[in-house]
FIRO-685360 format. One record per atom (N, C-alpha, C, O): residue in three letters; x, y, z. Coordinates in steps of 0.05 Angstrom, whole numbers, padded with zeros to 5 digits, always signed. Atoms other than C-alpha are relative to their C-alpha. Layout:
ALAXYZ;...
// end
This chain:
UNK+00015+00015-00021;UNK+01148-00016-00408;UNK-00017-00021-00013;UNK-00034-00012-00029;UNK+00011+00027+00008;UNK+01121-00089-00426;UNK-00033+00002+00021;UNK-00037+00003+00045;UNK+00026+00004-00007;UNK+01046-00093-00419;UNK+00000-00023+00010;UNK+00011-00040-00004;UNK+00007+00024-00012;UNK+01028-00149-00374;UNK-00028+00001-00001;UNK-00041+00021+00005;UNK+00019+00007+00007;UNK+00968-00186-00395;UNK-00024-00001+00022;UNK-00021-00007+00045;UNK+00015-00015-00038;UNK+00907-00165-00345;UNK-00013-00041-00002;UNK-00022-00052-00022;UNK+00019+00022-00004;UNK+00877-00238-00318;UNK-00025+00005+00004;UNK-00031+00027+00012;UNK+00027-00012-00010;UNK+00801-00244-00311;UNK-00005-00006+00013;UNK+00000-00028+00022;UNK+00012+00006-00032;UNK+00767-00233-00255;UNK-00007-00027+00011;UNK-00016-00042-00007;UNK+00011+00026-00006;UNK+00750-00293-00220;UNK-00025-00005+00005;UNK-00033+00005+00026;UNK+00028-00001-00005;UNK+00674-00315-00228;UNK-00015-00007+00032;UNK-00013-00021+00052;UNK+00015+00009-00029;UNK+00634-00315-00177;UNK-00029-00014+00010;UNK-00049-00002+00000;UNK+00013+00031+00002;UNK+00588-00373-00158;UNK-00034+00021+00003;UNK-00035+00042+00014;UNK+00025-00007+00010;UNK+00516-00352-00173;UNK-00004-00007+00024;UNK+00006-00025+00037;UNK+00008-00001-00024;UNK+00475-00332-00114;UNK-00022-00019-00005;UNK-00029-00021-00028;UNK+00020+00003+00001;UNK+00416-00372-00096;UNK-00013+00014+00014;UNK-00006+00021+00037;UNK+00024-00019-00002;UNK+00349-00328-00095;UNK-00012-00012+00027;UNK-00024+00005+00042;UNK+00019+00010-00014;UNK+00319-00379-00046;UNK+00014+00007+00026;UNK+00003+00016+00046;UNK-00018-00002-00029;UNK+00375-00376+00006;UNK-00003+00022+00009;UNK-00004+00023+00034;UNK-00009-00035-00014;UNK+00379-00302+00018;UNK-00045-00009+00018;UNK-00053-00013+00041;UNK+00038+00007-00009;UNK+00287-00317+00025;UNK-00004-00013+00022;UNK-00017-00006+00041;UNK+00000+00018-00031;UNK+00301-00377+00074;UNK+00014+00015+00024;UNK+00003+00017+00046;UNK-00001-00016-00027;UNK+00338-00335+00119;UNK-00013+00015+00011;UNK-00013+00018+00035;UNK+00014-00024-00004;UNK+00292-00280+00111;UNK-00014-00017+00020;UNK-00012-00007+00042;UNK+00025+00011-00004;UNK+00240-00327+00136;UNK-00001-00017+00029;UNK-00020-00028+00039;UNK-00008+00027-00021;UNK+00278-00369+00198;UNK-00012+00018+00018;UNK-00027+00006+00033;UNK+00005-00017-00030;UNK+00263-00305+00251;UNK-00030-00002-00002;UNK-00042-00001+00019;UNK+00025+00000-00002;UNK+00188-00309+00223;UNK-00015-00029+00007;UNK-00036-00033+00018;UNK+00008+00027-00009;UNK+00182-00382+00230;UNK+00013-00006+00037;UNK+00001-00023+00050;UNK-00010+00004-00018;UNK+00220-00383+00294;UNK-00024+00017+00029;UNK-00031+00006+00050;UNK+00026-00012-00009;UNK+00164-00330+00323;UNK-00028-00015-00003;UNK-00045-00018+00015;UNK+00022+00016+00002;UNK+00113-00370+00295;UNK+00003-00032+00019;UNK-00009-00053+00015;UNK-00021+00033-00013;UNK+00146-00432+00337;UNK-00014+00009+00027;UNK-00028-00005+00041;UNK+00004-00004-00034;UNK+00137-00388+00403;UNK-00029+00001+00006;UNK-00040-00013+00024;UNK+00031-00006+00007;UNK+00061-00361+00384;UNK-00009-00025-00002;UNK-00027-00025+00016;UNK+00009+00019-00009;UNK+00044-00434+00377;UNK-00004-00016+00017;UNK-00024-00029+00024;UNK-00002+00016-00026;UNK+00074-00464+00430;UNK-00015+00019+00028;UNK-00027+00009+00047;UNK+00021-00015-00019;UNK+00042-00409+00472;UNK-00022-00007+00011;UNK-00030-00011+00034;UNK+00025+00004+00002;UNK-00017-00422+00453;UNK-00009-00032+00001;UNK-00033-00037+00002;UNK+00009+00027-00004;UNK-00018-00501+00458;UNK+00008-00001+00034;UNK-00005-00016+00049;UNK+00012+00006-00026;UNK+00004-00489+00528;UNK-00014+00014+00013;UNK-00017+00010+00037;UNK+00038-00013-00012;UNK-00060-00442+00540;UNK-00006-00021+00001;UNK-00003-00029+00024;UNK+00022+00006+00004;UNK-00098-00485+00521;UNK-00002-00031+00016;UNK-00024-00040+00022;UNK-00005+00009-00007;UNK-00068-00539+00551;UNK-00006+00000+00039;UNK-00015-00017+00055;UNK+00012+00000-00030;UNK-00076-00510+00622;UNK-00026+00007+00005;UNK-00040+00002+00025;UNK+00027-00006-00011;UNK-00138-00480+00610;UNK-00015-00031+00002;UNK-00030-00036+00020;UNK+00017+00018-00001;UNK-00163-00552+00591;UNK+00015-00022+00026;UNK+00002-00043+00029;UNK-00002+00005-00022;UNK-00129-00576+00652;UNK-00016+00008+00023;UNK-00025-00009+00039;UNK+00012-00007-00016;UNK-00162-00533+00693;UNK-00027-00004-00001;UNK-00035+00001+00021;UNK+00029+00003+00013;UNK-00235-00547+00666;UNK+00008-00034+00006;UNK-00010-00040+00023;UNK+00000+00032-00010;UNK-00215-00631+00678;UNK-00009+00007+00037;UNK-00032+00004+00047;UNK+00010-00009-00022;UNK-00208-00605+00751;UNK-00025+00011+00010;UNK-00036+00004+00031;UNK+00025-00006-00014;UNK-00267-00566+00752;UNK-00022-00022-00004;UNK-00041-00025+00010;UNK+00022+00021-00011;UNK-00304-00623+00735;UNK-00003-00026+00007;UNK-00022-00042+00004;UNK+00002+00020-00016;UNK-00279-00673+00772;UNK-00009+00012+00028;UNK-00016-00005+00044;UNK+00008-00017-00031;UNK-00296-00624+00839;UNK-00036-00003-00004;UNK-00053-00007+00013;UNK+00037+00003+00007;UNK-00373-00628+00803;UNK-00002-00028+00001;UNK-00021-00037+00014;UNK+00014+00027-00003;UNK-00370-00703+00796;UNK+00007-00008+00032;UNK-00005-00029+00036;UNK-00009+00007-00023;UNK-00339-00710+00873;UNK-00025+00009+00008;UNK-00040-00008+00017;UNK+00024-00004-00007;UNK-00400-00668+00887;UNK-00024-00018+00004;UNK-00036-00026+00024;UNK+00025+00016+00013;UNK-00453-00705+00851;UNK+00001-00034+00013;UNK-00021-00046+00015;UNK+00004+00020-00012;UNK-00431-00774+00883;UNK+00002+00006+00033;UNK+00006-00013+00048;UNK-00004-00010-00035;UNK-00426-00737+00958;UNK-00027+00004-00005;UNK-00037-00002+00017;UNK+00032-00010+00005;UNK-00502-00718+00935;UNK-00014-00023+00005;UNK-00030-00028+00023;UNK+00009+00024+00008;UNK-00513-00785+00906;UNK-00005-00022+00031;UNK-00026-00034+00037;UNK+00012+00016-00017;UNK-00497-00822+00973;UNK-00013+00005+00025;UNK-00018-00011+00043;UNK+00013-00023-00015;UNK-00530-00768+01014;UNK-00023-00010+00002;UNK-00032-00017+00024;UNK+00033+00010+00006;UNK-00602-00791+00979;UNK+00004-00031+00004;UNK-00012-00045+00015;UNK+00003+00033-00001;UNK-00585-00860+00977;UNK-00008-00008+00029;UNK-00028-00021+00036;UNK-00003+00000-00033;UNK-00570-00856+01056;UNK-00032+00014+00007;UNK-00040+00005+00028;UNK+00026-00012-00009;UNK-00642-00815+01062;UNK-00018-00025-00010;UNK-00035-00037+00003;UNK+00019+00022+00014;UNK-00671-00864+01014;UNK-00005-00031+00023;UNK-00025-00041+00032;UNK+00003+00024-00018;UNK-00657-00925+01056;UNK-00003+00004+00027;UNK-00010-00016+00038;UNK+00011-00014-00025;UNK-00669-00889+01121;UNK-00029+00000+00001;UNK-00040-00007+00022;UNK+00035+00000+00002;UNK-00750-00883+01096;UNK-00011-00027+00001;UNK-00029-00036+00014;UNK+00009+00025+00002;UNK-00745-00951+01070;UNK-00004-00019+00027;UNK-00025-00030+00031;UNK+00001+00008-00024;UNK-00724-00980+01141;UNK-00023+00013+00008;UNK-00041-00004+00004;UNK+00017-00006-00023;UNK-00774-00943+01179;UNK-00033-00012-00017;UNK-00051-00021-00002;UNK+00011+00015+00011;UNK-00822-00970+01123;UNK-00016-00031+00009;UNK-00038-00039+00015;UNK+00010+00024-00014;UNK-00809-01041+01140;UNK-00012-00003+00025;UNK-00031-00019+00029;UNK+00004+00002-00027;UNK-00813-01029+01214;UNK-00027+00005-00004;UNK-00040-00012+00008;UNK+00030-00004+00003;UNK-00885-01004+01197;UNK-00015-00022-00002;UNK-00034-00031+00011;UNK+00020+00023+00010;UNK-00907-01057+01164;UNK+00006-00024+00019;UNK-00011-00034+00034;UNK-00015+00022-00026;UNK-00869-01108+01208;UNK-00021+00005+00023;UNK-00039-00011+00022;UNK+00012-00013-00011;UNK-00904-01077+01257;UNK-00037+00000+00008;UNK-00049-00002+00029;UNK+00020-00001+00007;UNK-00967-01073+01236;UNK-00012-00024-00009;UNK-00035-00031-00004;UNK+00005+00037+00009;UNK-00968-01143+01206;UNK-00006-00017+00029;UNK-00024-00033+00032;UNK+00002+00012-00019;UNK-00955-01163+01274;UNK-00016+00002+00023;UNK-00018-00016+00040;UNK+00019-00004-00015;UNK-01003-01130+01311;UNK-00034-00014-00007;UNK-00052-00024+00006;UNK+00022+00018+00005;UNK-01055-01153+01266;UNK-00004-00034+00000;UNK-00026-00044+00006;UNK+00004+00026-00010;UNK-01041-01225+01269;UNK-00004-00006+00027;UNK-00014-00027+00031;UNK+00002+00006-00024;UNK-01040-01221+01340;UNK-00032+00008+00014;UNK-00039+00002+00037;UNK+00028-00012-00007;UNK-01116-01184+01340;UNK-00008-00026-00015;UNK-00022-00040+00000;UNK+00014+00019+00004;UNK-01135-01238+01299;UNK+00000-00024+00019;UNK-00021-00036+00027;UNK+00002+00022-00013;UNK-01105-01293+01340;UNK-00023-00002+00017;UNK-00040-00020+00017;UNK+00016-00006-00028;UNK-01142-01265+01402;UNK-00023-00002-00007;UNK-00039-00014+00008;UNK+00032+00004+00002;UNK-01205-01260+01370;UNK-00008-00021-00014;UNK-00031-00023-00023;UNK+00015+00023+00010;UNK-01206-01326+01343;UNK+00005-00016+00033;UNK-00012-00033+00040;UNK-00005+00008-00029;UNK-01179-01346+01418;UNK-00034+00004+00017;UNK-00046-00015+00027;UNK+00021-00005+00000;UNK-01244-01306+01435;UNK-00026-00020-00002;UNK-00040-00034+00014;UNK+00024+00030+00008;UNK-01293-01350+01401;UNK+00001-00015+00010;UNK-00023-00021+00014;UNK+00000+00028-00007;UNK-01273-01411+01431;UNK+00004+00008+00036;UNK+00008-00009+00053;UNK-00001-00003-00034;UNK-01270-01381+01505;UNK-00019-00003+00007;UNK-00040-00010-00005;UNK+00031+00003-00016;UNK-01317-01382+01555;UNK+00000+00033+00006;UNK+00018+00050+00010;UNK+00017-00024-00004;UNK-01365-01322+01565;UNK+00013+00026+00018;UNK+00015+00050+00010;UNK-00021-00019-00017;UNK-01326-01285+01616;UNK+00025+00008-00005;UNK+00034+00025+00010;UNK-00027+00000+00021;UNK-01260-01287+01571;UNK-00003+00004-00019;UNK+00015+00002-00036;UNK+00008-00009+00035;UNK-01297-01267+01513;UNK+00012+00038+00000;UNK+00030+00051-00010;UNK+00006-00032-00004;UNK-01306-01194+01527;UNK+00033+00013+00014;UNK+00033+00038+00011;UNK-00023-00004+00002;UNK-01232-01185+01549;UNK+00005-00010-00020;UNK-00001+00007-00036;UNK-00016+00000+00022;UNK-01200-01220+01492;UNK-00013+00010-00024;UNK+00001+00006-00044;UNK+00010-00016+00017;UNK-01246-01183+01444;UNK+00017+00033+00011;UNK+00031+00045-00005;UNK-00004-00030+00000;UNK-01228-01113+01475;UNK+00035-00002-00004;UNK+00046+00018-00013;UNK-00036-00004-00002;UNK-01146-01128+01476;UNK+00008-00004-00033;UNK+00026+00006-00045;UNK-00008-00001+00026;UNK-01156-01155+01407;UNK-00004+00026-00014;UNK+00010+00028-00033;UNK+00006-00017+00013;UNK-01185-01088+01385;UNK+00013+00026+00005;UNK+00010+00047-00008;UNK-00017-00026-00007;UNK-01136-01040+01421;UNK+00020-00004-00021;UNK+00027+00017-00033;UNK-00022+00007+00008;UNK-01078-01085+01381;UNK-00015+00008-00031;UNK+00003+00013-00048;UNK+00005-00010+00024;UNK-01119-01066+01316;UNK-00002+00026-00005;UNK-00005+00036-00028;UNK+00001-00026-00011;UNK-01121-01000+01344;UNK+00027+00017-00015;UNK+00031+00034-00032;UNK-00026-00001+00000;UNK-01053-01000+01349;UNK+00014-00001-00029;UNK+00029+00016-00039;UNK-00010+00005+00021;UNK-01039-01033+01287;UNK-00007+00021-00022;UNK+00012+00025-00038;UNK+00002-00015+00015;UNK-01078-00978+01244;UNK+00015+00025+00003;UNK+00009+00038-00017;UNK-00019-00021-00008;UNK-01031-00920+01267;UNK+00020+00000-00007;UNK+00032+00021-00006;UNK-00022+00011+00020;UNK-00975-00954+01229;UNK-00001+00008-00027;UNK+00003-00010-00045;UNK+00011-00012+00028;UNK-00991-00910+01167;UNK+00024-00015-00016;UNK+00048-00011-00010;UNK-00028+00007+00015;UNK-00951-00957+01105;UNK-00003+00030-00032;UNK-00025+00037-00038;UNK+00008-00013+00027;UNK-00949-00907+01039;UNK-00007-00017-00021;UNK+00005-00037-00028;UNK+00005+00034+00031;UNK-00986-00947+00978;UNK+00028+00012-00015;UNK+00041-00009-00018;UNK-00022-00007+00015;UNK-00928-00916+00942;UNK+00019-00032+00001;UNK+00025-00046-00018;UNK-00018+00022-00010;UNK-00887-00975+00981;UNK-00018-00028-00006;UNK-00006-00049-00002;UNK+00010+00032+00002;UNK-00945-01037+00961;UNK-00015-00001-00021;UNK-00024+00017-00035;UNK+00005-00003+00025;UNK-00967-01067+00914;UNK-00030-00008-00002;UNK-00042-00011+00020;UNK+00031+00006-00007;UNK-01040-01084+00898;UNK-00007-00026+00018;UNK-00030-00025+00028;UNK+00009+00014-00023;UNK-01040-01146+00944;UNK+00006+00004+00031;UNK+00003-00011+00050;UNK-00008-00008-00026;UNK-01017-01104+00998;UNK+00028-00008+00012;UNK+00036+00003+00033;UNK-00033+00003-00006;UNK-00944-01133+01005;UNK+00012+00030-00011;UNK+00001+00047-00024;UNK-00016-00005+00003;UNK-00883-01096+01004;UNK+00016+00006-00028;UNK+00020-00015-00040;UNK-00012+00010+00014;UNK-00845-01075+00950;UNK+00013+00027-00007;UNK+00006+00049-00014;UNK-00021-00029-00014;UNK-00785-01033+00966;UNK+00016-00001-00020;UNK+00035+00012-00013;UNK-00015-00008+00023;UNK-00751-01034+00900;UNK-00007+00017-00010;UNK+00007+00037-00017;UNK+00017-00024+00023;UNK-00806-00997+00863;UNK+00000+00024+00029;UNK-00006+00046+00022;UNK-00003-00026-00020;UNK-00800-00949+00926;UNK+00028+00012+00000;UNK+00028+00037+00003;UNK-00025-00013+00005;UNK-00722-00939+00920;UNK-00010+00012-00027;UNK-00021+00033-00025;UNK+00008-00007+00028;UNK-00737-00929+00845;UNK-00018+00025-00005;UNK-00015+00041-00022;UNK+00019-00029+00002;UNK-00788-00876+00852;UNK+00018+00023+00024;UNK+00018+00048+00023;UNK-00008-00037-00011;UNK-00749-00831+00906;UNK+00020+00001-00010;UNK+00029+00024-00008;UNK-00025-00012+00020;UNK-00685-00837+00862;UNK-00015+00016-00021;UNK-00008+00040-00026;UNK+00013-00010+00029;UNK-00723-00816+00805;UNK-00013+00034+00005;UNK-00011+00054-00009;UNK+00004-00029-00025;UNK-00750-00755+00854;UNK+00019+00013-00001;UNK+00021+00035-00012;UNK-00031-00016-00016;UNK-00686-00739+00881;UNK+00023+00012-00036;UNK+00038+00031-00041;UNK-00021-00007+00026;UNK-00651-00739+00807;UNK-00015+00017-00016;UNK-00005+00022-00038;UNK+00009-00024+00025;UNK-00702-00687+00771;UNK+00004+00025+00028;UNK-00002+00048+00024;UNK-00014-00030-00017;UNK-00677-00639+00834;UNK+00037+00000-00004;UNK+00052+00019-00010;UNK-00035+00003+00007;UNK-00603-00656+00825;UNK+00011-00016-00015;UNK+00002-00037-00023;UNK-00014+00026+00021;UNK-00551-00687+00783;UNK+00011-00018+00027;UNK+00020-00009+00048;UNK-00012+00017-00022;UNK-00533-00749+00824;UNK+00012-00023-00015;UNK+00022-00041-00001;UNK-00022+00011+00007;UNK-00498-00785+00773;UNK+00023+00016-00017;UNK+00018+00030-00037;UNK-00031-00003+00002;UNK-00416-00773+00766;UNK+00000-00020-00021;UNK+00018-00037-00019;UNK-00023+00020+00019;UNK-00405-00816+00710;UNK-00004+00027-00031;UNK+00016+00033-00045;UNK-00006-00022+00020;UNK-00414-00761+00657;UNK+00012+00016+00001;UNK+00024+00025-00018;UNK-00029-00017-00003;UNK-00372-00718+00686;UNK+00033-00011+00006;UNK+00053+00003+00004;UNK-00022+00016-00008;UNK-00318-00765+00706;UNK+00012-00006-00029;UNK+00037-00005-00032;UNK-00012+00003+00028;UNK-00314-00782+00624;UNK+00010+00024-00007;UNK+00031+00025-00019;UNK-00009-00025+00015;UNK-00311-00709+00612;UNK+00024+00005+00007;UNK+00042+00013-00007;UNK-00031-00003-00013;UNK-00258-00705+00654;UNK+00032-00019-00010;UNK+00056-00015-00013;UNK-00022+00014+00008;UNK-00219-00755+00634;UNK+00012+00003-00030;UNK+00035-00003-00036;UNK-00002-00005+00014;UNK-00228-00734+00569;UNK+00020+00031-00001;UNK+00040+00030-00015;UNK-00012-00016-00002;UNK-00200-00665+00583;UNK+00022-00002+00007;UNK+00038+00015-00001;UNK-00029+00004-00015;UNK-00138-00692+00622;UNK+00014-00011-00028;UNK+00029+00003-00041;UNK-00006+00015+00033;UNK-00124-00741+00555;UNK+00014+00031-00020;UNK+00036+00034-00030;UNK-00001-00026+00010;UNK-00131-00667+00524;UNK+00026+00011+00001;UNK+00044+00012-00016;UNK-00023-00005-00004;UNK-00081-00638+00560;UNK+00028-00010+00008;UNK+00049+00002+00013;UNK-00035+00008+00010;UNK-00025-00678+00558;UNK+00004-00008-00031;UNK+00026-00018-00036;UNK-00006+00001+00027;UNK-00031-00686+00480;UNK+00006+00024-00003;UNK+00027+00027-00016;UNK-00012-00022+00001;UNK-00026-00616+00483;UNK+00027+00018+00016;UNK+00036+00039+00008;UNK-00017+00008-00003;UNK+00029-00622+00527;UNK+00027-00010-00014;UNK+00050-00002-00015;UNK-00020+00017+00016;UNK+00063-00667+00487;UNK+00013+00015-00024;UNK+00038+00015-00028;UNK-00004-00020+00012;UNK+00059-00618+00433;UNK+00027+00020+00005;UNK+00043+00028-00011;UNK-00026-00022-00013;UNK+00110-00574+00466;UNK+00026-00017-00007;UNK+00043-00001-00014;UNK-00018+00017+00011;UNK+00163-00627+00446;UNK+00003+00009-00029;UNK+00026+00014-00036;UNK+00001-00010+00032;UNK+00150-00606+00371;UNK+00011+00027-00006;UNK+00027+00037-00022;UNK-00011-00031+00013;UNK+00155-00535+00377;UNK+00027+00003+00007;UNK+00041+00014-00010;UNK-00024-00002-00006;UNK+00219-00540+00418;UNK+00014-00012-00019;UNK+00037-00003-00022;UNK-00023+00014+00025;UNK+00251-00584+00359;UNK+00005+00008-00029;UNK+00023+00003-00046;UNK+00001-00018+00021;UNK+00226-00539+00309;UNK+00013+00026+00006;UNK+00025+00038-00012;UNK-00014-00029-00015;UNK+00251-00474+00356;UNK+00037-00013-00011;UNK+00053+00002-00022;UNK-00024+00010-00009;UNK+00317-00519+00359;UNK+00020-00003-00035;UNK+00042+00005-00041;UNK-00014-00001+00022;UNK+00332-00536+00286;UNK-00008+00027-00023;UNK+00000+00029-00046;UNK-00003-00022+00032;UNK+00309-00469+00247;UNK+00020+00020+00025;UNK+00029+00037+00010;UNK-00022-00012-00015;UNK+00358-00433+00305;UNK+00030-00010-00010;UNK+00049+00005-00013;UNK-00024+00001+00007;UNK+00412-00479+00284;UNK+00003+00004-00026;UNK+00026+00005-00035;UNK-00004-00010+00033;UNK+00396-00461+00206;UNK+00005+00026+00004;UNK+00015+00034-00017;UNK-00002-00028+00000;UNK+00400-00392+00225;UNK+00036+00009+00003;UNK+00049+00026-00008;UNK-00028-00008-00015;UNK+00473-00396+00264;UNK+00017-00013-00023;UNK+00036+00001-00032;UNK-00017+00013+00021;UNK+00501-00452+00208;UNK+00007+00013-00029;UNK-00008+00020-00047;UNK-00007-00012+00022;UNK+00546-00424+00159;UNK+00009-00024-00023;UNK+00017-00017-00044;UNK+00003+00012+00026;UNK+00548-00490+00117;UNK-00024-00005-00008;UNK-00041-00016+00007;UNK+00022-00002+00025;UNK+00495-00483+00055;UNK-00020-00032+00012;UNK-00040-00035+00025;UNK+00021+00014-00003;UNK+00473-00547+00057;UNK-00009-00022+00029;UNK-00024-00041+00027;UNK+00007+00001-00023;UNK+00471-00561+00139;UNK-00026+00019+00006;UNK-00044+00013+00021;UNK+00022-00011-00003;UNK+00426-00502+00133;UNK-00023-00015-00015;UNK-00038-00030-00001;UNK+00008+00016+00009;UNK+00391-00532+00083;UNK-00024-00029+00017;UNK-00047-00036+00018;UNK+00008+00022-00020;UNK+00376-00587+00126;UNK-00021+00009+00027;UNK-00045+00004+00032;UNK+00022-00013-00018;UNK+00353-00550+00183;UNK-00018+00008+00001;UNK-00033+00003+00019;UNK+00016-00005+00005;UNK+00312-00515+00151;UNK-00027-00008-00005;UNK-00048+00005-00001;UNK+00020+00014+00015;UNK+00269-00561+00120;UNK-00013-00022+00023;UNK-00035-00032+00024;UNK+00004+00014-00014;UNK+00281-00601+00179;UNK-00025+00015+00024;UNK-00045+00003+00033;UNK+00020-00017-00025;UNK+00242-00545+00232;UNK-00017+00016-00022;UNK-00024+00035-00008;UNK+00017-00003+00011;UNK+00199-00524+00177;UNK-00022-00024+00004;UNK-00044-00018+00012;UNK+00009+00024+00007;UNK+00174-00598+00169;UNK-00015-00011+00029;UNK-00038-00020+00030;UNK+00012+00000-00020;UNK+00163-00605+00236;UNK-00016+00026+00021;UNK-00022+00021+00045;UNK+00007-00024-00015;UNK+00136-00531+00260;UNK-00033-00010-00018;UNK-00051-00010-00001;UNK+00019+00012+00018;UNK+00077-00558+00204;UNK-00012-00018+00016;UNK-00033-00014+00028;UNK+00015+00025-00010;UNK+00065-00627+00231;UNK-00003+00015+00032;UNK-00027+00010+00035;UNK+00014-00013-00018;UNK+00053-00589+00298;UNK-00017+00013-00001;UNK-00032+00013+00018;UNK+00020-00021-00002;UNK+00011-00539+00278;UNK-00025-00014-00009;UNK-00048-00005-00006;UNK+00025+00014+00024;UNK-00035-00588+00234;UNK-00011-00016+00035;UNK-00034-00014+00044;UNK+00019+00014-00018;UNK-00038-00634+00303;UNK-00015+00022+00020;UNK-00037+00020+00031;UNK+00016-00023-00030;UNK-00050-00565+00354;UNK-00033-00008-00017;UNK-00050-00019-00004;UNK+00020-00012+00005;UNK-00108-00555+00304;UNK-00016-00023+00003;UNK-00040-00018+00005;UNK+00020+00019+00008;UNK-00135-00629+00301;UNK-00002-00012+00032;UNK-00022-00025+00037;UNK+00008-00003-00033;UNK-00127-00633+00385;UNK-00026+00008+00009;UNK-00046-00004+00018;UNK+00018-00010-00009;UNK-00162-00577+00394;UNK-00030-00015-00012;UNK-00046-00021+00005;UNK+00025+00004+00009;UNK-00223-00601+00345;UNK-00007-00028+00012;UNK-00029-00035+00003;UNK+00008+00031-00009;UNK-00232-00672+00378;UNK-00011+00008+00028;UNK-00020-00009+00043;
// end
C-alpha cells in the first residue's frame, strides 16, 4: 500500500480581537441609543410643558396688566372731571363776584351769595395732591406712574419676562426634538452592523452609529446646560 502524502491543513485567516469586542458592544450601544433618546424626549416634553406653563402666567400677567391700567384710567377720568369741575365753578364765583362789585346795591348781596354757594360747590370737588403739581395744575402722568408703580409691588403685571422664558423653552424643545433624529440613525446603523455579515460593511456601521450615538450625546448634554 503506497503512502499518499498527507496535505496541510489549510490556514486559517487570523481572527480579529476587536471584531468579536465590537459585536460584544453593538446590543450595549444600541441600549444606550434607547436610554438617551428616552431621556431627550423627557426632557423635551417636560420643557414643553413648563413653556406652556408660562405662557398661561404671562397670559395672566397681561389680563392683570390691562385690568389696572383700565382701573388706573378710570381714577384718572374722574380726576379730570374734578378738577374740570372745580376749575369751573371757581371761575364762575369769581366772575360773579367781580360782577358784584360793579352792581348796584340791591344786586350786590345776591351775586355775592350765588358766588359763594358755586365756591361751596367747587370745594367738595376733593383733587388728590398726589395728581398736582406745586402750582396746582394737573399732572396725570406722574399719577399713572405712581398707581402703576402701586399696583406692580402687589403683582407681576409685566409678561415680557415670561414670554422670553417661554420662548426660550419652546427653542429648547424642539432642539431636543430634533435630537431624536440622531438617536434613530445611530439605533439604525449599529442594528445594521449587528445583522451585516460583510467585515468591513460592519465596520462601517459601526463606527458610523458609534460616531453619531457620541455627537448626540455631547449635544443632549450641551442643550440641556444652555
Amino acid at each position: 500500500m503506497v503512502d499518499r502524502p498527507v496535505s496541510p491543513a489549510p490556514e486559517r485567516p487570523a481572527t480579529d480581537p476587536w471584531a468579536a469586542r465590537r459585536r460584544s458592544l453593538i446590543p450595549v450601544l444600541i441600549a444606550l441609543t434607547s436610554v438617551l433618546g428616552a431621556i431627550g424626549a423627557w426632557r423635551a416634553s417636560a420643557a414643553s410643558g413648563a413653556a406652556a406653563g408660562t405662557e398661561r402666567r404671562a397670559f395672566e400677567d397681561t389680563v392683570a396688566a390691562e385690568q389696572v391700567r383700565s382701573q388706573i384710567e378710570s381714577g384718572i377720568g374722574l380726576i379730570e372731571f374734578a378738577f374740570a369741575r372745580r376749575q369751573a365753578l371757581q371761575a364762575s364765583a369769581a366772575s360773579l363776584r367781580a360782577a358784584a362789585a360793579a352792581a348796584a346795591p340791591d344786586e350786590t348781596a345776591s351775586l355775592l351769595a350765588l358766588a359763594a354757594a358755586q365756591e361751596e360747590a367747587a370745594s367738595e370737588y376733593l383733587i388728590d395732591p398726589e395728581a398736582l403739581r406745586p402750582d396746582g395744575t394737573l399732572d396725570l402722568e406722574a399719577r399713572r406712574d405712581l398707581e402703576w408703580q402701586r399696583a406692580g409691588q402687589l403683582q407681576d403685571l409685566d409678561p415680557d419676562p415670561e414670554m422670553a422664558q417661554a420662548a426660550d423653552l419652546r427653542a429648547k424643545s424642539q432642539r431636543l426634538v430634533g435630537l431624536t433624529a440622531f438617536f434613530i440613525a445611530a439605533a439604525l446603523f449599529l442594528t445594521l452592523a449587528e445583522v451585516t455579515r460583510n467585515s468591513r460593511v460592519e465596520v462601517l456601521y459601526w463606527h458610523g452609529g458609534a460616531g453619531v450615538l457620541a455627537v448626540a450625546a455631547v449635544l443632549l448634554v450641551l442643550v440641556e446646560a444652555l
